[in-house]
N, CA, C and O of each residue as an XYZ file, in Angstrom:
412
protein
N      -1.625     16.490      0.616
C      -1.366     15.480      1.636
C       0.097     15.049      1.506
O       0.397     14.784      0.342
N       1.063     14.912      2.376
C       2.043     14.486      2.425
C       2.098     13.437      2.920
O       1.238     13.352      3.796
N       2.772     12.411      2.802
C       3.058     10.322      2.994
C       4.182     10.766      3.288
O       4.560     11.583      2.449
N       5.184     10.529      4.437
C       6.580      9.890      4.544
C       6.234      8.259      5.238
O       5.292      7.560      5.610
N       7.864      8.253      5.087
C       7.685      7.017      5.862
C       8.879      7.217      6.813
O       9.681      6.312      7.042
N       8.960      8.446      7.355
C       9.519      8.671      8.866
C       8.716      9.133      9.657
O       7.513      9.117      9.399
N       9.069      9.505     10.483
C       8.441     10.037     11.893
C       8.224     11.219     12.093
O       7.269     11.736     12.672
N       9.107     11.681     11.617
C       8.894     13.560     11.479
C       8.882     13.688      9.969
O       9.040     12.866      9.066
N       8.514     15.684     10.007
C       8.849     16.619      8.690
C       9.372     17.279      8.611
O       8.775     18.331      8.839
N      10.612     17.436      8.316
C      11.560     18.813      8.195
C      10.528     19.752      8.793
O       9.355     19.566      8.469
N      10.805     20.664      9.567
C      10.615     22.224      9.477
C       8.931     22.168     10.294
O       8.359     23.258     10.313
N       8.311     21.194     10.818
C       6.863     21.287     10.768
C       6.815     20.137     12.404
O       7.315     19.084     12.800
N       5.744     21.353     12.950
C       5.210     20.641     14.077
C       3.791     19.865     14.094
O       3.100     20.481     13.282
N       3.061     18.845     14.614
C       2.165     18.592     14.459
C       1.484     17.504     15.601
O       2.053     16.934     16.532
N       0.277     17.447     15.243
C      -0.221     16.648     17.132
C      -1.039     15.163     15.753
O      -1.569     15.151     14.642
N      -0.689     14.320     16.680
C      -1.088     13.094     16.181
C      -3.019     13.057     15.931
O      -3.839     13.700     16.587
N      -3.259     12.233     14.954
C      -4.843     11.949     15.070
C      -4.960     10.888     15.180
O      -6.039     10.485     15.612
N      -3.836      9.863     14.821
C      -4.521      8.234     14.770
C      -4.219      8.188     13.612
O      -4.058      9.075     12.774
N      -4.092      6.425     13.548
C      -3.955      5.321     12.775
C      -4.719      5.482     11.632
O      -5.941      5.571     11.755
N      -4.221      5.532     10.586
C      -5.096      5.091      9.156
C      -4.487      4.181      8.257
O      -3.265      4.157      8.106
N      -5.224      3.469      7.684
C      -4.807      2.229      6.916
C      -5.630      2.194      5.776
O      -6.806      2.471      6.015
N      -5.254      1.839      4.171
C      -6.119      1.608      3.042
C      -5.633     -0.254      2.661
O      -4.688     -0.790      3.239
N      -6.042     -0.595      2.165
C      -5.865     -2.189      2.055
C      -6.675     -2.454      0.567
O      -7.386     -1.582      0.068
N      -6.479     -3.658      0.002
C      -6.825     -4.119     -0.914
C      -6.036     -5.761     -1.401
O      -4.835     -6.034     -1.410
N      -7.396     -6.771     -1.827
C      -6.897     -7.636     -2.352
C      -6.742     -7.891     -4.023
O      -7.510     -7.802     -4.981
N      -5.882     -8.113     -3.909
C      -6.112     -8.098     -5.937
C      -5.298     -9.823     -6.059
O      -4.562    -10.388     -5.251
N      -5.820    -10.286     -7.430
C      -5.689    -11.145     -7.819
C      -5.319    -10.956     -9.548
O      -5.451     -9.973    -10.277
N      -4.893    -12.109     -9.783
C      -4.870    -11.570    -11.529
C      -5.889    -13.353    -12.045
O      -6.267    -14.378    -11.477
N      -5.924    -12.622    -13.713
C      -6.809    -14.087    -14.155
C      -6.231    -14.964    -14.516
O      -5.032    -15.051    -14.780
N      -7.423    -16.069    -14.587
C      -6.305    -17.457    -14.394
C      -5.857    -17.637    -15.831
O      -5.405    -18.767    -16.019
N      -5.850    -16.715    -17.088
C      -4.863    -17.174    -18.407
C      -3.286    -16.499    -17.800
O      -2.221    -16.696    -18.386
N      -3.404    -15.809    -16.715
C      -2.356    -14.546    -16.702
C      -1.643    -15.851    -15.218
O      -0.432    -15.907    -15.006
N      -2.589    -16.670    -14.458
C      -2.209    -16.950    -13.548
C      -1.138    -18.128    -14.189
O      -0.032    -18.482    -13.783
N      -1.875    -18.541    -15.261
C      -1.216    -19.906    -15.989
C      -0.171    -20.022    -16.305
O       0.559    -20.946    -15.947
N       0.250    -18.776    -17.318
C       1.376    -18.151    -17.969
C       2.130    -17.697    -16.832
O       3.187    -17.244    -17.270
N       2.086    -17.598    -15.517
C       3.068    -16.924    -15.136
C       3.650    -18.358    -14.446
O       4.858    -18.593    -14.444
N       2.531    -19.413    -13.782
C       2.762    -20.406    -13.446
C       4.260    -20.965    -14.080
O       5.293    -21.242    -13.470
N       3.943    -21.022    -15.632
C       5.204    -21.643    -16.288
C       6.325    -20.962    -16.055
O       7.431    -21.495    -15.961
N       6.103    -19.744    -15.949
C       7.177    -18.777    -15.793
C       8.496    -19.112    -15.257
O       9.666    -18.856    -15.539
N       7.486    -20.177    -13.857
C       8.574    -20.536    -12.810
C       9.376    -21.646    -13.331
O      10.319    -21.926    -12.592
N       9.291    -22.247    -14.224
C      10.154    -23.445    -14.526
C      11.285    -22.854    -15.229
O      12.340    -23.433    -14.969
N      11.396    -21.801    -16.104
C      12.603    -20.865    -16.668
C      13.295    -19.798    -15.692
O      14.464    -19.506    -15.945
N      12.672    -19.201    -14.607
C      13.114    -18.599    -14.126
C      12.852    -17.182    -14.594
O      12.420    -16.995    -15.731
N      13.092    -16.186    -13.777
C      13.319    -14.578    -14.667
C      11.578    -13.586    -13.511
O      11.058    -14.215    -12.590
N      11.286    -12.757    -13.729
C      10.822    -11.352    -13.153
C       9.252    -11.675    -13.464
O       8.755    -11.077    -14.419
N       8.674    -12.320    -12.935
C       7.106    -12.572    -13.050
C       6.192    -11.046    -13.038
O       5.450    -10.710    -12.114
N       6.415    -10.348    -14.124
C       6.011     -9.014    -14.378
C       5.174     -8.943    -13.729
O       5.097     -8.326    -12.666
N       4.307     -9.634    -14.314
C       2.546     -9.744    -14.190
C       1.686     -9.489    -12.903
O       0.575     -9.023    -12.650
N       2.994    -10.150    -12.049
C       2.931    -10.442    -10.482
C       3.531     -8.938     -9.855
O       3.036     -8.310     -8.920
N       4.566     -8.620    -10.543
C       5.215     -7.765    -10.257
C       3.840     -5.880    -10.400
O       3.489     -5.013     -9.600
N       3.611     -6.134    -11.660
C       2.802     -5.019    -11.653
C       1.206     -5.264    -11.192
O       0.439     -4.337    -11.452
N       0.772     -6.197    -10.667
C      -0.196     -5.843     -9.966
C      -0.090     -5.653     -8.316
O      -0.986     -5.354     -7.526
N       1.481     -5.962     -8.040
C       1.391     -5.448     -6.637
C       1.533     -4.131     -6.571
O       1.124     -3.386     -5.680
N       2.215     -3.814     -7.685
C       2.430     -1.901     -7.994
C       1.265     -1.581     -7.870
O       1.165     -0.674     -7.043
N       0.340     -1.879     -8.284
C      -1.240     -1.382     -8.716
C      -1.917     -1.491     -7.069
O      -2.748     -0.662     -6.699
N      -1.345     -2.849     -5.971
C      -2.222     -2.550     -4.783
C      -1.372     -1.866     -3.935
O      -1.787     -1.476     -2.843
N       0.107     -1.612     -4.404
C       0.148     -0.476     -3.241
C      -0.026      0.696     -3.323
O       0.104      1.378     -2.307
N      -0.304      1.173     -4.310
C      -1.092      2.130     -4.897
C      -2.324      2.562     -4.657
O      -2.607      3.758     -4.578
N      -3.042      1.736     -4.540
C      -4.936      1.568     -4.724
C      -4.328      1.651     -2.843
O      -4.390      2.782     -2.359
N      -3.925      0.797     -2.135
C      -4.154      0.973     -0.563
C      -3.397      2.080      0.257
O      -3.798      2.453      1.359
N      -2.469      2.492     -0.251
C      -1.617      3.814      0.059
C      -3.259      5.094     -0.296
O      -3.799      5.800      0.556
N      -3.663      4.978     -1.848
C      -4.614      6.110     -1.748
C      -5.691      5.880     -0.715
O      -6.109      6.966     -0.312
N      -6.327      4.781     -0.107
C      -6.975      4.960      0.087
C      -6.847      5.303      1.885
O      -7.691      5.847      2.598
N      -5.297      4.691      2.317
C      -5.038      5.228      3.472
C      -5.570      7.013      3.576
O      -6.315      7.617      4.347
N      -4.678      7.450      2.269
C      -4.652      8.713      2.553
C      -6.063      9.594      2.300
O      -6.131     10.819      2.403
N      -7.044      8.802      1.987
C      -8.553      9.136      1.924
C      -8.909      9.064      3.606
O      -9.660      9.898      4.111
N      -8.351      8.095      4.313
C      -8.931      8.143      5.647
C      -8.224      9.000      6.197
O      -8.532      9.310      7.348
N      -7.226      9.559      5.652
C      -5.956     10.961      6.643
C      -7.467     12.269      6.318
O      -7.818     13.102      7.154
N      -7.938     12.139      5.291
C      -8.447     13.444      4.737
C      -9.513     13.110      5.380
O      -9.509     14.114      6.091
N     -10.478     12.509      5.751
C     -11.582     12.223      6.497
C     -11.550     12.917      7.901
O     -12.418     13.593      8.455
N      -9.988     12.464      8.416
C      -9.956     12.910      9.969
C      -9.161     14.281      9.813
O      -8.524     14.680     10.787
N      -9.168     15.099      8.509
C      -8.838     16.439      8.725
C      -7.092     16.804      8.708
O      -6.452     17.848      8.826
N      -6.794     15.630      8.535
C      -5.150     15.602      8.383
C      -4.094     16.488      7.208
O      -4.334     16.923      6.082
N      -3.176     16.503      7.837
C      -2.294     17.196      6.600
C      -1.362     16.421      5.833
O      -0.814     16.662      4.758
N      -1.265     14.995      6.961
C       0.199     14.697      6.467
C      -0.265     13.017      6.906
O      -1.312     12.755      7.498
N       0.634     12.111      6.526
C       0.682     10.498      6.672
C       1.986     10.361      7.602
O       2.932     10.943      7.070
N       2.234      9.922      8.507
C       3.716      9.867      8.960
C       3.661      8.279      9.082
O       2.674      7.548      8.997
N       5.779      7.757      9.437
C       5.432      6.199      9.655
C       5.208      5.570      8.848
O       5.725      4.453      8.882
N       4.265      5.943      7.600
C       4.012      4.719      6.878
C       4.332      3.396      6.636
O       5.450      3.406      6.121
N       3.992      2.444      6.725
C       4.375      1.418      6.627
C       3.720     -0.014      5.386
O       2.521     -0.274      5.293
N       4.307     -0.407      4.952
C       3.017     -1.548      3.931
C       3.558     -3.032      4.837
O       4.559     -3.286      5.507
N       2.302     -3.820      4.441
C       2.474     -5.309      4.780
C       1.645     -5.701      3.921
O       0.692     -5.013      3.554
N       2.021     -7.364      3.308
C       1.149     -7.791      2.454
C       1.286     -9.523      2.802
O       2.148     -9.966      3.560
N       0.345    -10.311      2.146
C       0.086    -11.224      2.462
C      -0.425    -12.090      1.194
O      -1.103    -11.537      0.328
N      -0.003    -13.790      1.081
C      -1.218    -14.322      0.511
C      -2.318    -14.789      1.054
O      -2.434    -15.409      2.111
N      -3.256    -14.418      0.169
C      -4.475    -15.126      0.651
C      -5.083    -16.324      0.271
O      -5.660    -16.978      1.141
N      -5.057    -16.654     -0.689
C      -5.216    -17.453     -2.006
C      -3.964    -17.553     -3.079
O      -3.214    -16.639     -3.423
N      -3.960    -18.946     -3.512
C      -3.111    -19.278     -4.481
C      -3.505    -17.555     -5.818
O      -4.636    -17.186     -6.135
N      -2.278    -16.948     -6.249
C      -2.639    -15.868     -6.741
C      -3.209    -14.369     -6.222
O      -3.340    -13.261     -6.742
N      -3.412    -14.827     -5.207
C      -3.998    -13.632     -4.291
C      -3.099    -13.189     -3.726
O      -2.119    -13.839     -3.361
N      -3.351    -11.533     -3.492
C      -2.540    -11.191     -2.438
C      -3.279    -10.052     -1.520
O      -3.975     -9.268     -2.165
N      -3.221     -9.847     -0.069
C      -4.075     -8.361      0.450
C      -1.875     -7.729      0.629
O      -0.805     -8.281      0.888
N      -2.428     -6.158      0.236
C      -1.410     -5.172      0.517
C      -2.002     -3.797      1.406
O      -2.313     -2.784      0.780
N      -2.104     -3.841      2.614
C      -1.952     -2.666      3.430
C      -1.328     -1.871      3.596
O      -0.134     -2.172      3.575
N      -1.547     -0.894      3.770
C      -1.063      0.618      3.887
C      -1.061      0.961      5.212
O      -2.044      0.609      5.864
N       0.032      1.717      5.902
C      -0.622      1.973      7.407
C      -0.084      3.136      7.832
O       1.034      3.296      7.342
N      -0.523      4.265      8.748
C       0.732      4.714      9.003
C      -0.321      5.810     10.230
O      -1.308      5.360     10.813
N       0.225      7.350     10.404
C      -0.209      7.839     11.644
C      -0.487      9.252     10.882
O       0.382      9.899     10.298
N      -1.902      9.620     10.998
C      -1.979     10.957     10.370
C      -1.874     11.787     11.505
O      -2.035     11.423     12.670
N      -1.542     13.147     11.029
C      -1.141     14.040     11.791
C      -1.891     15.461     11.006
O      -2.340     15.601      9.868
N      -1.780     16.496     12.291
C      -2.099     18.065     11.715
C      -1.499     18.621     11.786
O      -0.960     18.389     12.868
N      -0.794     19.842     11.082
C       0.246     20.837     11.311
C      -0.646     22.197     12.572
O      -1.658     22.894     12.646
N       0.722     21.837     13.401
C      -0.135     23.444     14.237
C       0.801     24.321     14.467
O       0.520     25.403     14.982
């Protein structure tokens, strides 16, 4: 499966199938929420925060590309992420983009 996040592929023609998107909310626990809480009064790279958004764009990128493979696809084009809070600590991270077939 190929993911860009342009519009085309070098060298390759292909006819659109539609929209696919993977999503996920993740949260972290509240000793991890606490500790990072303080974090903010020193300042500096709230890891914690930092690597569990790594982890949902990850988890929602694969699972976009589970719905590319469903509809028979070769490729992800477009891609795009958006994310959101939901909750104090929460966050949803979407995946989106336009699968396509090579013909």
């Amino acid at each position: 499966m190929i993911l860009v996040n342009t519009d085309y592929i070098s060298g390759k023609q292909f006819e659109m199938l539609g929209l696919v998107k993977g999503s996920t909310i993740q949260t972290k626990n509240i000793g991890r929420d606490i500790t990072q809480s303080l974090k903010t009064l020193v300042g500096g790279e709230l890891k914690s925060y930092t690597e569990m958004m790594d982890n949902a764009r990850a988890l929602a990128t694969k699972r976009m590309a589970e719905e590319a493979e469903k509809l028979g696809a070769d490729a992800v084009v477009n891609i795009r992420y958006a994310s959101s809070a939901v909750m104090a600590g929460a966050a949803e991270v979407m995946a989106y983009g336009t699968a396509v077939k090579f013909i």
